[in-house]
C-alpha positions in Angstrom: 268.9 -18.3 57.4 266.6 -21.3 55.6 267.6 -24.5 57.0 266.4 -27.5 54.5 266.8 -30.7 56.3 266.5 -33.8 53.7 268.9 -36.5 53.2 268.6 -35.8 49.8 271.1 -33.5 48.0 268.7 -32.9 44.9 265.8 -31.7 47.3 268.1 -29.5 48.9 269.9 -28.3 45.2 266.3 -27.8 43.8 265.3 -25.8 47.1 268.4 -23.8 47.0 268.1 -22.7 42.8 264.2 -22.0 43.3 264.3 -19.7 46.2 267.8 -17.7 45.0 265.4 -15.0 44.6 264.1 -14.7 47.9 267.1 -13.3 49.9 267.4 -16.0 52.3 270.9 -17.7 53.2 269.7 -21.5 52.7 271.5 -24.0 54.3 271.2 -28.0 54.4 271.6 -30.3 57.0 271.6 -34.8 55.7 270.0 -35.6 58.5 268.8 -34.6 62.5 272.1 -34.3 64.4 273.7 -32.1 61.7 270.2 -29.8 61.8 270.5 -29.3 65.0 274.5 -28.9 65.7 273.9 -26.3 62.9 270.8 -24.9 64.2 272.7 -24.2 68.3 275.5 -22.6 66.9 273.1 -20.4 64.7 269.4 -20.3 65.2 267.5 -19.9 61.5 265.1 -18.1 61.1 262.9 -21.2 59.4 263.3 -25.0 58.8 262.3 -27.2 55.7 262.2 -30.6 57.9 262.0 -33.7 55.9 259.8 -36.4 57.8 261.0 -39.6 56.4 265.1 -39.8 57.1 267.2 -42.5 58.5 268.7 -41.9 62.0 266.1 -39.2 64.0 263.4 -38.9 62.0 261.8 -35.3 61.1 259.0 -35.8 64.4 262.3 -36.6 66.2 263.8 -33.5 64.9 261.0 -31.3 65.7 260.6 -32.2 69.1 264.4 -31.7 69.8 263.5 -28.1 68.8 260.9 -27.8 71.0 262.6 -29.2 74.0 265.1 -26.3 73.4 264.7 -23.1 75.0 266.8 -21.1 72.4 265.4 -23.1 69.3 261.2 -23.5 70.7 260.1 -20.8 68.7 262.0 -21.3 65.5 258.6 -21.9 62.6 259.4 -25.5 61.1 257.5 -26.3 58.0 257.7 -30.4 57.6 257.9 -32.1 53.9 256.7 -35.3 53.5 256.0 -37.1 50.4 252.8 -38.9 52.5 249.6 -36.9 52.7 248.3 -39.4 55.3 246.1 -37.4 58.1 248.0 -38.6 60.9 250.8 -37.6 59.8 249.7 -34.2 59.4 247.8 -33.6 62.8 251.4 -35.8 64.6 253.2 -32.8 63.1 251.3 -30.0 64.1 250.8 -31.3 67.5 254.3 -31.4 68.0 254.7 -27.5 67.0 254.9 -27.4 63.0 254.0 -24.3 61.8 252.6 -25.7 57.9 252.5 -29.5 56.0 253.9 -29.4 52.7 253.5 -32.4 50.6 255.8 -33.7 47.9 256.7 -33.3 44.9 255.5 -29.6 46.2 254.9 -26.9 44.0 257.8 -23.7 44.1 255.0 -20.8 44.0 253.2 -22.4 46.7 256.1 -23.1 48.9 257.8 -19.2 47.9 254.1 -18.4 49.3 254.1 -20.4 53.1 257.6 -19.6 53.4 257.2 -15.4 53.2 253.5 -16.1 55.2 255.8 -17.8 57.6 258.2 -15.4 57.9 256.1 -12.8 58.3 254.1 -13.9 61.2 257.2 -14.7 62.5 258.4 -10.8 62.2 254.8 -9.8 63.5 255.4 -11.6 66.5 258.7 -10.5 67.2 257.7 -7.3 67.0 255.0 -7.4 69.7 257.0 -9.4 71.5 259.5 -6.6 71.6 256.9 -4.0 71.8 255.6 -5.6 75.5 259.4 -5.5 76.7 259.4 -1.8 76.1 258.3 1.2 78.1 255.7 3.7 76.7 256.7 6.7 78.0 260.5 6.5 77.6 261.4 4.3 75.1 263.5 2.3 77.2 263.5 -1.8 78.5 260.4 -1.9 80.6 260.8 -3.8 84.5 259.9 -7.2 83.2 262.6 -7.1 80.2 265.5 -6.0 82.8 264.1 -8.3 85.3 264.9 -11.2 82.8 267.7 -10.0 81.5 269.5 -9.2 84.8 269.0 -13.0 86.0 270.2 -14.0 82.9 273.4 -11.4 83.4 274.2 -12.6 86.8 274.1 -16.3 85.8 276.7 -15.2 82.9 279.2 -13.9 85.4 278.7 -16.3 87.6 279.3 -18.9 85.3 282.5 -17.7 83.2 284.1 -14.6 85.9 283.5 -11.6 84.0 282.9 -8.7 85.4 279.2 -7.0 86.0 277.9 -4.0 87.5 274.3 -2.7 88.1 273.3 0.9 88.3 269.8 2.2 90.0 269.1 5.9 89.4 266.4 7.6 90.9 265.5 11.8 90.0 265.6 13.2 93.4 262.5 15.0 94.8 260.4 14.6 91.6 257.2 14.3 93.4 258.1 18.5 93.7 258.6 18.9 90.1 254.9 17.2 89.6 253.4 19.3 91.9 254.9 22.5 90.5 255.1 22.3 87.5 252.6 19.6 86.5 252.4 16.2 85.5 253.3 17.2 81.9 256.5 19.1 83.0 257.3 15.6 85.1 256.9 13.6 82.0 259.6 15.5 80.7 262.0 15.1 82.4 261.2 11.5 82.7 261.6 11.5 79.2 264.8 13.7 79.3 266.8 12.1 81.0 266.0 8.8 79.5 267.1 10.2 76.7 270.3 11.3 78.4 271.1 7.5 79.9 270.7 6.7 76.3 273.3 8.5 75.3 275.8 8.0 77.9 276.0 4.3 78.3 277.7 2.1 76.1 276.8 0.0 73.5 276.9 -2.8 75.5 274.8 -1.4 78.7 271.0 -1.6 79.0 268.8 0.9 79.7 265.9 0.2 81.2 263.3 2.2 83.5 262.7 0.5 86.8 259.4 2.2 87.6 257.9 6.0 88.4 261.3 8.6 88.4 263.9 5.1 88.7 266.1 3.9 86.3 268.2 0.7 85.8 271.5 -0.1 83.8 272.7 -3.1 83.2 276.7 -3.0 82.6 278.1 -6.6 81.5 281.7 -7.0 81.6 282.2 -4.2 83.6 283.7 -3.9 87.4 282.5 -1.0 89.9 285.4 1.7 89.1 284.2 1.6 85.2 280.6 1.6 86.5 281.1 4.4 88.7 282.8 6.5 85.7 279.6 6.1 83.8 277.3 6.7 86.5 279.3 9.7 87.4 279.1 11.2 83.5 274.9 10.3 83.9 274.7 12.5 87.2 276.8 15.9 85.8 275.0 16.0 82.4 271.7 15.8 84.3 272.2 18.6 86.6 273.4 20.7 83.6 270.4 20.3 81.6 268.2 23.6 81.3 264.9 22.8 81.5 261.9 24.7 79.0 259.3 24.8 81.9 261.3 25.2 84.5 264.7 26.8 83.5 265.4 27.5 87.2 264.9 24.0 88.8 267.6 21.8 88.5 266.9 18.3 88.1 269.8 16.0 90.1 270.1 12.6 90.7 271.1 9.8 92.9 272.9 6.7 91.8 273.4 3.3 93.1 276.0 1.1 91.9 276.6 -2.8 92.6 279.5 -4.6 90.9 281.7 -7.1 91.0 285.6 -7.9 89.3 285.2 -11.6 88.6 283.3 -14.1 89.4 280.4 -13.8 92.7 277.7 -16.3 94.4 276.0 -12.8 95.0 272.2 -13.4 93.8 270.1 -11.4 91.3 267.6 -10.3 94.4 270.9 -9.6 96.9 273.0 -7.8 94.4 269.8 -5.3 93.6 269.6 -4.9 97.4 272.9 -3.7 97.1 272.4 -1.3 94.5 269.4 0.0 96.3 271.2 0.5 99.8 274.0 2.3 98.2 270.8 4.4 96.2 269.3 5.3 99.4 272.7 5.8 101.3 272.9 9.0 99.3 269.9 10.2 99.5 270.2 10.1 103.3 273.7 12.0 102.6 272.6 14.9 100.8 271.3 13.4 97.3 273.0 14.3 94.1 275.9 11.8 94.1 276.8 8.4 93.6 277.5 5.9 95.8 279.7 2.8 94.5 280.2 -0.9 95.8 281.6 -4.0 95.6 279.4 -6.6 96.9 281.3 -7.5 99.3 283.0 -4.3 99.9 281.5 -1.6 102.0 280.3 1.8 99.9 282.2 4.5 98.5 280.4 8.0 98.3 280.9 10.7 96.0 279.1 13.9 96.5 278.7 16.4 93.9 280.9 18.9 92.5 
């Protein structure tokens, strides 16, 4: 979505007709409060921002946007009809992205608009592309560390239910040393793959670090957890492996959830998750052990 925010209708009408090419949902906003009331309930993807309005002017505007976490990073291009210098370095200093002065030329502004846009798309990208893991395709640790806090805060916030699962390959440092690395980097790989499958559309995937793996489940309590965690573990141990069709790869699983609403922290609800982790390993590995956080862990073993 274009946002154009001008307190004129023409600007906006003329904006609107030029760009119907360009396959961009344009939208208009009279003036700052609107823009901004619009912008919250759907972030654009860029804003026209008229400098000279009544009410918040567009420097007010921008550095509304600024001060917003979810709306800092939306590009803002500011129109002005006043080429004055100041005006130019205020707005850039502020966070505007380009200066266009009017009346403006259509090419031009088709032109900064898709140069906008595109950096915009370039960034995203390697923003995603440093959240992601190299080996598996999967969240990487600092994506899931973000994401879980945020997660956490949600359920404390509104009640819903939220589970955490940590799954580690049991005794992979064996399949390394014989098989080879190569051979352990498949399985790494294969049962990410696997995880992928298996969760929901909701969950995130994420790998935790060396032969662990993390999934996030929102809006799901420990019994549903446990299902999923359970369907991970079997379809791991039947996989047949190409370099080693005779080794078995199992797993242990540690779930953490709650039914509603917790005070649990991020940090003590992962300590949680890890306990119940290492609880089965200590009992035999290959199972999944299950837990409200305040409720002590329930085991099950395999088969």
């Amino acid at each position: 979505m274009l946002l154009v925010v001008d307190d004129s209708p023409d600007i906006y009408r003329l904006i609107r007709a030029r760009l119907r090419n360009e396959d961009l949902d344009v939208r208009s906003a009279g003036g700052g409060v609107e823009a901004l009331e619009i912008a919250r309930k759907s972030p654009p993807s860029i804003v026209l921002l008229d400098i000279d309005m009544p009410g918040m002017d567009g420097y007010e505007v921008l550095r509304a946007f600024k001060d917003d976490k979810v709306l800092q990073h939306v590009p803002i291009i500011m129109l002005s009809g006043n080429q004055n210098a100041h005006d130019k370095v205020t707005a850039f200093d502020l966070g505007a992205v380009d200066y266009v002065t009017k009346p403006f030329d259509f090419t031009e502004l088709k032109v900064r608009i898709r140069s906008v846009l595109h950096i915009q798309q370039l960034l995203q990208l390697l923003s995603q592309r440093a959240q992601i893991d190299g080996l598996t395709g999967l969240w990487n640790r600092a994506f899931f560390d973000q994401r879980w806090k945020e997660e956490v805060s949600r359920c404390a916030r509104h009640g819903h239910p939220l589970s955490v699962a940590i799954i580690d390959i049991d005794h992979f440092k064996s399949i390394n040393d014989g098989f080879g690395h190569p051979a352990g980097d498949a399985v790494i790989q294969g049962v990410s793959r696997l995880i992928q499958r298996e969760v929901r559309a909701a969950d995130v995937a994420c790998r935790y670090g060396g032969e662990e793996f993390v999934v996030i489940m929102p809006d799901t309590g420990p019994g549903d957890a446990h299902a999923v965690a359970e369907r991970i573990r079997v379809a791991t141990e039947g996989i047949a492996w190409p370099r080693h069709p005779d080794r078995k790869v199992t797993m242990c699983v540690g779930v953490a959830g709650c039914s509603g609403a917790t005070q649990t922290s991020s940090e003590s609800w992962l300590e949680a998750a890890d306990r119940n982790l290492y609880t089965g390993k200590k009992d035999g590995r290959n199972r999944v052990v299950v837990s409200n956080v305040t409720n002590p862990p329930q085991i099950k073993a395999a088969g």
